[in-house]
N, CA, C and O of each residue as an XYZ file, in Angstrom:
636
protein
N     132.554    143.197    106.052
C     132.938    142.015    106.796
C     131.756    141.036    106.918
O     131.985    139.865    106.615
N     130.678    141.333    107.275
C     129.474    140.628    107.604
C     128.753    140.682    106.148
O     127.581    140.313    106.217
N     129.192    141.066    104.810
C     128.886    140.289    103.635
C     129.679    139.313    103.533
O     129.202    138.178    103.520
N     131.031    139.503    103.440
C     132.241    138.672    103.258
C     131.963    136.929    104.192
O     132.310    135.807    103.825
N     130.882    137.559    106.029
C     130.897    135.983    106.016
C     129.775    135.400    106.218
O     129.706    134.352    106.861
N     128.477    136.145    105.568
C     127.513    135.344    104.838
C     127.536    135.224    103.790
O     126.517    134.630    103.437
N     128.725    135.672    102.261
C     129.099    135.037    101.311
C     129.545    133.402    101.705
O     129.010    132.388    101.257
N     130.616    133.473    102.619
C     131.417    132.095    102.558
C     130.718    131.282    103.358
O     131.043    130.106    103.517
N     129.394    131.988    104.103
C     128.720    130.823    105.065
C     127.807    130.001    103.631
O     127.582    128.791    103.597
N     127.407    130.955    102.586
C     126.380    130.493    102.100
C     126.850    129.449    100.633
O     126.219    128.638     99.955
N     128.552    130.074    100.591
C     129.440    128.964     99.975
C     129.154    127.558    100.708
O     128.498    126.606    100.284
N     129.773    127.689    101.819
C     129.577    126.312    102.804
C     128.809    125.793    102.485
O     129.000    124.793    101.793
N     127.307    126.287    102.891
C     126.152    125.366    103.081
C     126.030    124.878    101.319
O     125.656    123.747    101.008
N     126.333    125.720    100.500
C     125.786    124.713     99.102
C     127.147    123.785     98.879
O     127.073    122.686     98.329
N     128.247    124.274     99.305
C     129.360    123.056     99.079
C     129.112    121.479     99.903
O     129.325    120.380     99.390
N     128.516    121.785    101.557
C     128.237    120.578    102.126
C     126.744    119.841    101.509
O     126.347    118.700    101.744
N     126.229    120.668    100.841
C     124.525    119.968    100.654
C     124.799    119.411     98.526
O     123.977    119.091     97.667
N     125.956    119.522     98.500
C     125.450    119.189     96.882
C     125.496    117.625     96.948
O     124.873    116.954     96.125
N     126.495    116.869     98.271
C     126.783    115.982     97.954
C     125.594    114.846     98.412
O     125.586    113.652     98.111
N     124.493    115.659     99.314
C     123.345    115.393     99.966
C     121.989    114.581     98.254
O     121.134    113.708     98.106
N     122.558    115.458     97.585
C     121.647    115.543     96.594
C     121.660    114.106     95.453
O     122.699    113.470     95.272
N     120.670    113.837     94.930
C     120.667    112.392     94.605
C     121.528    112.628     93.007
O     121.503    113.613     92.269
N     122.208    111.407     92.860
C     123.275    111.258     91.523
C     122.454    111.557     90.705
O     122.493    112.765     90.468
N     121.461    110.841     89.957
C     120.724    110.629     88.906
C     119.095    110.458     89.369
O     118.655    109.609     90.145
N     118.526    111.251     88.839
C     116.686    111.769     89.150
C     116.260    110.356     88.433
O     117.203    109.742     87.936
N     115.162    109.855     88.335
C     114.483    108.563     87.766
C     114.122    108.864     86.584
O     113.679    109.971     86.278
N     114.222    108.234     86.065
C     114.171    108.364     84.296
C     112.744    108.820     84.122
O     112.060    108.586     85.118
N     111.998    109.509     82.955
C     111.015    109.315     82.661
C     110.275    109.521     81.305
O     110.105    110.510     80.592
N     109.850    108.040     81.206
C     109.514    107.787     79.201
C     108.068    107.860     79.126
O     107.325    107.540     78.198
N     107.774    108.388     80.390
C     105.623    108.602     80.244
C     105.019    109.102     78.859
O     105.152    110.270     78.493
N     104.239    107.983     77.993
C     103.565    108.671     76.897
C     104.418    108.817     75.511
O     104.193    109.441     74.474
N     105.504    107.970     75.940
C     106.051    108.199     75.129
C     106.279    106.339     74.170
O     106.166    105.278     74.784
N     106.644    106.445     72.421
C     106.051    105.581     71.904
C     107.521    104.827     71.596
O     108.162    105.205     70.615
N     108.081    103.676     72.516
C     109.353    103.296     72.037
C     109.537    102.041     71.858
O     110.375    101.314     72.390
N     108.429    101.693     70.798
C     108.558    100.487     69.934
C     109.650     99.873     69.604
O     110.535    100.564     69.099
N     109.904     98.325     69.807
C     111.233     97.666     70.064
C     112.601     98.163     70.425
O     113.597     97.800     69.799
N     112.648     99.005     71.448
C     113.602     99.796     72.119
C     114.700     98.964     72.621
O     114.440     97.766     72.505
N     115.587     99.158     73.024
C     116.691     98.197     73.907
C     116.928     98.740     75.239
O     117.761     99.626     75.433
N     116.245     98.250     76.120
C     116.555     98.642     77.564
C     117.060     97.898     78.231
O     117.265     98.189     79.409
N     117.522     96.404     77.592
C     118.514     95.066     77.953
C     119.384     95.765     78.999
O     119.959     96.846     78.870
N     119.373     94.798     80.255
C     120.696     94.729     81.353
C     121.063     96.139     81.366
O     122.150     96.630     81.060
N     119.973     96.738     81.775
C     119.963     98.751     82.856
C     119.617     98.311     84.306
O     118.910     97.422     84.781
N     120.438     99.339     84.837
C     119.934     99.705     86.243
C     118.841    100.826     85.543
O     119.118    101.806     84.850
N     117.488    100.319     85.981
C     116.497    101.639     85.475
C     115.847    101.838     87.070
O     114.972    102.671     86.833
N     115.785    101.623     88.213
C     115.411    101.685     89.333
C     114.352    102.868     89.305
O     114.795    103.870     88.744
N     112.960    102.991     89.817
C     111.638    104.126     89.801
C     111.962    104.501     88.565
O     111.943    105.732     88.570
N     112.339    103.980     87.176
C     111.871    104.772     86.266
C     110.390    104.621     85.930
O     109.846    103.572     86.276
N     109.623    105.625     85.245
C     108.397    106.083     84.846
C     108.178    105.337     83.392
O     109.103    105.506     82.598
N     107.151    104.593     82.980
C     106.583    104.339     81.342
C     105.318    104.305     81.293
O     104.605    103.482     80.718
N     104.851    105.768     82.278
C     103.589    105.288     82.456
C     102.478    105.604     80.999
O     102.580    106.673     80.398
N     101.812    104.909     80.717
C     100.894    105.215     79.290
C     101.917    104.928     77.671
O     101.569    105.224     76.528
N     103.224    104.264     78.124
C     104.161    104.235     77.091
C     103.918    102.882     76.573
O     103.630    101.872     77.215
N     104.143    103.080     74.836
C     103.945    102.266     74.196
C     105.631    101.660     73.879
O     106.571    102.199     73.295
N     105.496    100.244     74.582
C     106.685     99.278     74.725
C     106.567     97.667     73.708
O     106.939     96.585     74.160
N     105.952     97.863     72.250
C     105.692     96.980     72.127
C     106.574     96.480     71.525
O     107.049     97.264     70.703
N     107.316     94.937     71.547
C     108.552     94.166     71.203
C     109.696     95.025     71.922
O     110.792     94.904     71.376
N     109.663     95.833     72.989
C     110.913     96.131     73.622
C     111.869     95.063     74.377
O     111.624     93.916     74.751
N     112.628     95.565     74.434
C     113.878     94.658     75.010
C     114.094     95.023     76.623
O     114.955     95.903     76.629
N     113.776     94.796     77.702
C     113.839     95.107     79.112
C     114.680     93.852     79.676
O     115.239     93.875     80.772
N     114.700     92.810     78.839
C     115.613     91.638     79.692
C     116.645     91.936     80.525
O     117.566     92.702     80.239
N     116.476     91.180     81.838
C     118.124     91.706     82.830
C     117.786     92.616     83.554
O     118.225     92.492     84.697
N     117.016     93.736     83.331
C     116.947     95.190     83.482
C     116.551     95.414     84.989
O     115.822     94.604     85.561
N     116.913     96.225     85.446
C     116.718     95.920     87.342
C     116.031     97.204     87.024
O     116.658     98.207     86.684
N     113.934     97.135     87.210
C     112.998     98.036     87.279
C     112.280     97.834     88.652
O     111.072     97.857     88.888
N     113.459     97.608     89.594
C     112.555     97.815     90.911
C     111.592     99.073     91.174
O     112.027     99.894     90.367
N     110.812     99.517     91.671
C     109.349    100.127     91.910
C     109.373    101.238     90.803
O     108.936    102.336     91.148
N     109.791    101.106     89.615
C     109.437    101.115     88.355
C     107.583    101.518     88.545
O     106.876    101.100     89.463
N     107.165    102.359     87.479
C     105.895    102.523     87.468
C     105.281    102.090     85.892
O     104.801    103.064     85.312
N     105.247    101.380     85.466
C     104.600    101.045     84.150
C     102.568    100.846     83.878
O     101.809    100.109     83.248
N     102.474    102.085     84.861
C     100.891    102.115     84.615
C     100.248    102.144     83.052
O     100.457    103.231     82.513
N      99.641    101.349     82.360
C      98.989    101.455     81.331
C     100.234    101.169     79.955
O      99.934    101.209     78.762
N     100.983    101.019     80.246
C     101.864    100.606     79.415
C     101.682     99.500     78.674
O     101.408     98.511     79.353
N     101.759     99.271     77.144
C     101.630     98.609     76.587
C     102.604     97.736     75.975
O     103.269     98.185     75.041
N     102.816     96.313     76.452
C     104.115     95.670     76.841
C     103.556     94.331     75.512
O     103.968     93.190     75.721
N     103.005     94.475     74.733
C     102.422     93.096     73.194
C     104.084     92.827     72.795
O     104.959     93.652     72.533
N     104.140     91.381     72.859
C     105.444     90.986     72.462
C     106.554     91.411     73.011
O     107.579     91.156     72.378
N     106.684     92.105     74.212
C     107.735     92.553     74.654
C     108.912     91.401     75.503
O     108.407     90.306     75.749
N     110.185     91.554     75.883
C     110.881     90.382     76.266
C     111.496     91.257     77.840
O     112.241     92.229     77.964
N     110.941     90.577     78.646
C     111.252     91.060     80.657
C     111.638     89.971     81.081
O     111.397     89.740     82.265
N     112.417     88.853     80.216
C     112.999     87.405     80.593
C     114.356     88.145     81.414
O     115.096     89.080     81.107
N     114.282     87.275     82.550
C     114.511     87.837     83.908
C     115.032     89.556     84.744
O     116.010     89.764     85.463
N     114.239     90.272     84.411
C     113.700     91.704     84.579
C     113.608     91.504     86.100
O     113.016     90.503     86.504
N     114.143     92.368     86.978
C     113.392     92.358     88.428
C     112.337     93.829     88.453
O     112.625     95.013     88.278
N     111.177     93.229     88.715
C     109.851     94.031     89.034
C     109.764     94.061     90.374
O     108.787     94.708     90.751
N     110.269     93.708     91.039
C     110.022     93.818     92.229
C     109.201     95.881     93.009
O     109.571     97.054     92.974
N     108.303     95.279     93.432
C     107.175     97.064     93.827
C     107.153     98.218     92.718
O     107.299     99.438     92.801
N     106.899     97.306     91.595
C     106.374     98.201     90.369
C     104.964     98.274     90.042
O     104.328     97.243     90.265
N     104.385     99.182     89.602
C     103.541     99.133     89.403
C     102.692     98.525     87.752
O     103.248     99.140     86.842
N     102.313     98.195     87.551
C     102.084     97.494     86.013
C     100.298     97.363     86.078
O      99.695     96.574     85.351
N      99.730     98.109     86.890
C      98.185     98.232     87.242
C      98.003     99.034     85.713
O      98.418    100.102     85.265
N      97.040     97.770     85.105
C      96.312     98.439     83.674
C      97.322     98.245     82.523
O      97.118     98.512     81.339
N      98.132     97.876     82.917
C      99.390     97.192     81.747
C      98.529     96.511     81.085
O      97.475     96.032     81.502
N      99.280     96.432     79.330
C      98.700     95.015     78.774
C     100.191     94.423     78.616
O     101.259     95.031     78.562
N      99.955     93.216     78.567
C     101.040     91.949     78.740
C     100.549     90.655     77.408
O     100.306     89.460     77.579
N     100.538     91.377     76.257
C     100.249     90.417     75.300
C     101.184     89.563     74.274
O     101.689     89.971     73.228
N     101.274     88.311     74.836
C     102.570     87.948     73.681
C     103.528     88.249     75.082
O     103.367     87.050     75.308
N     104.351     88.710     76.203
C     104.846     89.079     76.716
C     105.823     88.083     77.075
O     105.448     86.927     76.878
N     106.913     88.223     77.522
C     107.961     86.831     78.278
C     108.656     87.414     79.261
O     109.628     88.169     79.240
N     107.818     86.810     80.396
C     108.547     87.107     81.695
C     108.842     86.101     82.080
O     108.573     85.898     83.264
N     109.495     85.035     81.338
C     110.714     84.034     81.979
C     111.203     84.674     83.071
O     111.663     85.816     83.050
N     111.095     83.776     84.298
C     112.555     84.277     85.188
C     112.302     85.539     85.990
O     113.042     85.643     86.968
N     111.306     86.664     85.783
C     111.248     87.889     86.049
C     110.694     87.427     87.468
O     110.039     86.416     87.721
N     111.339     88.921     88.747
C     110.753     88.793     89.765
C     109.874     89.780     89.898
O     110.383     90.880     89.687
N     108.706     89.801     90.178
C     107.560     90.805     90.397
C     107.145     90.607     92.260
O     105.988     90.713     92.665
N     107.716     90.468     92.701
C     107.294     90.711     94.094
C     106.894     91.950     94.476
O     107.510     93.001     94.298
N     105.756     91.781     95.051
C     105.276     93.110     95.591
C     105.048     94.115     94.861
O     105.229     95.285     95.197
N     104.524     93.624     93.533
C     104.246     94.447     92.506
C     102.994     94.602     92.486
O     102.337     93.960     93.305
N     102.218     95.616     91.422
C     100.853     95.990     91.787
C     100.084     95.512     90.268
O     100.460     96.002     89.203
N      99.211     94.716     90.328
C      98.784     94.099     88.936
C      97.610     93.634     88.632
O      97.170     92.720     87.934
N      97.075     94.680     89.489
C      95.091     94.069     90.128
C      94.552     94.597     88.353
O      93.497     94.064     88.008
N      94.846     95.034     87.872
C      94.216     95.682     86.495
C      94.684     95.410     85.216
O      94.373     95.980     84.170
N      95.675     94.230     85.435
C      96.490     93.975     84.231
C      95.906     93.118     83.746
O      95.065     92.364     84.235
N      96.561     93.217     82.157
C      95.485     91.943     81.150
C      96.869     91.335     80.631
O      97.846     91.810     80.052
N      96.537     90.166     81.064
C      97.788     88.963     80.755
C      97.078     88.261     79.679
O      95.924     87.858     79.824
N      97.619     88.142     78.822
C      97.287     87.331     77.042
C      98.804     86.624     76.363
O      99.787     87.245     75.957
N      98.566     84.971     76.415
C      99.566     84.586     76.283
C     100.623     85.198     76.683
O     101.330     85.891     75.952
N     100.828     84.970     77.983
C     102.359     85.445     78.546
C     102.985     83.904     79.011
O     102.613     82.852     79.529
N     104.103     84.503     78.490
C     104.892     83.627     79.078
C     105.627     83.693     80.891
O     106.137     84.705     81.373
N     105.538     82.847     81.343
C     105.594     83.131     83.195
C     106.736     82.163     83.561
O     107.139     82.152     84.724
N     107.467     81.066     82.315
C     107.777     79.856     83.040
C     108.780     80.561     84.217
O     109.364     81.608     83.935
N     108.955     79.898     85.617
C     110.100     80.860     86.577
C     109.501     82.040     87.321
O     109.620     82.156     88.541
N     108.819     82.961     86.516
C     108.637     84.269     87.273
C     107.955     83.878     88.542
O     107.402     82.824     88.852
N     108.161     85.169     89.304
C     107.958     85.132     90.992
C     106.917     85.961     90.941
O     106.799     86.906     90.161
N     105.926     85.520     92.010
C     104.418     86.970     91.485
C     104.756     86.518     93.101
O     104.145     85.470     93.312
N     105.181     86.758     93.777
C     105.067     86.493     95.732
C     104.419     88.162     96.164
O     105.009     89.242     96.156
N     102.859     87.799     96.552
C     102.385     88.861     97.424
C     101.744     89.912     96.034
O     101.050     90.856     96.410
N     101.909     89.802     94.848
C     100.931     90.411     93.744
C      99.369     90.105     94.017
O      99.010     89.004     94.432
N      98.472     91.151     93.755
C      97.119     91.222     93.816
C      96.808     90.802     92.207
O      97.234     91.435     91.241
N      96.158     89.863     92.158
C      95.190     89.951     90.675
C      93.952     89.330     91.135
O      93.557     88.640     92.075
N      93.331     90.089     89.637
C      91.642     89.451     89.805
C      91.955     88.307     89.308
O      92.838     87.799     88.617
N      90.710     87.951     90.002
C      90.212     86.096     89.270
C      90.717     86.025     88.157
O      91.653     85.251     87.955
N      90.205     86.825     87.174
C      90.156     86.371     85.609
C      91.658     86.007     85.154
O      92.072     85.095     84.439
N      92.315     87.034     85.819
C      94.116     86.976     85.348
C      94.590     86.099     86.292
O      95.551     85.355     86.093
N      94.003     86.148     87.242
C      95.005     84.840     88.100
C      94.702     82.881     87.218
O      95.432     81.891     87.172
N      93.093     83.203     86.612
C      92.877     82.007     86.414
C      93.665     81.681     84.599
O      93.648     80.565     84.080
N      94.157     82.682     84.066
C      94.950     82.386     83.223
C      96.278     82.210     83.520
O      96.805     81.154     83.168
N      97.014     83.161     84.184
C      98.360     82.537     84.764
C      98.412     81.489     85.405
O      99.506     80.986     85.150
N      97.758     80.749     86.222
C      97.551     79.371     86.571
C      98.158     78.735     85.555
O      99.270     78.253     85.338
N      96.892     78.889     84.856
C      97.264     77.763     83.159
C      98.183     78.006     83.090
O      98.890     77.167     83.648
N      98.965     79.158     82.469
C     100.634     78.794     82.030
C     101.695     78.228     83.658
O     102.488     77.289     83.736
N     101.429     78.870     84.356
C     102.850     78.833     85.019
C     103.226     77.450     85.615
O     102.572     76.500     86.046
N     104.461     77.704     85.475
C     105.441     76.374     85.298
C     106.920     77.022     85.523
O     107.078     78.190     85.167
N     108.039     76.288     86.115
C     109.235     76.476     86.758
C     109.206     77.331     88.006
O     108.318     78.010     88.520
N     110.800     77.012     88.416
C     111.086     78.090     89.596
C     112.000     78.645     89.323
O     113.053     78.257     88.817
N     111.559     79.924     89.742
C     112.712     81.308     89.950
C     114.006     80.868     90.032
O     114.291     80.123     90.969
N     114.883     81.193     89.204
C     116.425     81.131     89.733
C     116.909     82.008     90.594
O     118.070     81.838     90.968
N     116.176     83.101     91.091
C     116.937     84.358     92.159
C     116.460     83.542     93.323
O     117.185     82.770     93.952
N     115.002     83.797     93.602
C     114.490     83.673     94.694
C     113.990     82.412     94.794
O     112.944     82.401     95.443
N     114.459     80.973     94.261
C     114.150     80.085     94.616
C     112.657     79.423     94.756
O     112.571     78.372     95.391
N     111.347     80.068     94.120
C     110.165     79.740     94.556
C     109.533     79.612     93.136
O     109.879     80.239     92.135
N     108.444     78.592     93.247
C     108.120     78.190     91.866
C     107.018     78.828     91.763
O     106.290     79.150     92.703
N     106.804     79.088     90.363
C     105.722     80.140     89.770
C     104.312     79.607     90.065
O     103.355     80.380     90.102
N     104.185     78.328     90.269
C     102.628     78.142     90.639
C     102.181     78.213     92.397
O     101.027     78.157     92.820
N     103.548     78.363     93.307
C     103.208     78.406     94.617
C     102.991     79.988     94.677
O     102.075     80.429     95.372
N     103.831     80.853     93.950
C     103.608     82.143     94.177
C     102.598     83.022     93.491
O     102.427     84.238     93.563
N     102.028     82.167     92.866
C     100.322     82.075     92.334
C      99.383     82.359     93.320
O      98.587     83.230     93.670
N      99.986     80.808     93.744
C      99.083     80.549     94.751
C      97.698     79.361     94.154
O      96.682     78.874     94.652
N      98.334     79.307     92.969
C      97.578     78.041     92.050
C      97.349     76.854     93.184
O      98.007     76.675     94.209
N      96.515     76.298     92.819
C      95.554     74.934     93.486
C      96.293     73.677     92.460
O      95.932     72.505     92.564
């Protein structure tokens, strides 16, 4: 009797807790080499690319909120309107890159090397960069965000 109802107690507890448990774990492409890939218009939410080689990938559309793209190598890649919003991209390279439109709020980018990127639109509101990268995004940026309404040289913080 007292197997019979810590069998069905211990049924219970995994029948009430599966639904506790998260749908889908966060993706993860760390280290891994996925040269002109198509990740166009995904929910990719905390997925991982950390040390991944992304060069000419397709991320446009792609909702990578706190996304981690540490050291990722993004040469020619297209994030025309991508939300970054609390991703990390510290030590990214961004060469050739087009973040038309993309929102990066509250993203982390004190270590990133921006080389010819394209910015027209993107939102950097509350991003850390050094001098050197802030004083090149200056130079390019131009337009305002279509989500969030704020133009790329106030959220600079350009002079």
């Amino acid at each position: 009797m007292q197997r019979h109802l810590l069998a069905s107690l211990l049924a219970l507890f995994l029948v009430i807790g599966l639904p506790l448990q998260p749908v889908q774990a966060a993706m993860d492409y760390a280290k891994q080499v996925l040269i002109g890939a198509d990740f166009s218009n995904r929910e990719m939410q905390g997925v991982t690319f950390n040390l991944t080689n992304l060069r000419e990938a397709d991320l446009s559309g792609s909702d990578l909120q706190g996304a981690s793209l540490y050291g990722a190598k993004l040469q020619d890649a297209n994030l025309t309107g991508t939300n970054l919003r609390d991703a990390t991209l510290d030590s990214a390279v961004l060469d050739g890159t087009n973040l038309t439109d993309a929102v990066l709020e509250d993203a982390f980018a004190f270590n990133t090397r921006f080389i010819n990127v394209t910015i027209t639109g993107a939102d950097f509101t509350n991003v850390p960069f050094r001098g050197d990268a802030l004083k090149t995004l200056c130079a390019a940026a131009d337009g305002t965000n279509p989500v969030t309404g704020r133009d790329t040289r106030d959220t600079l913080g350009c002079s």
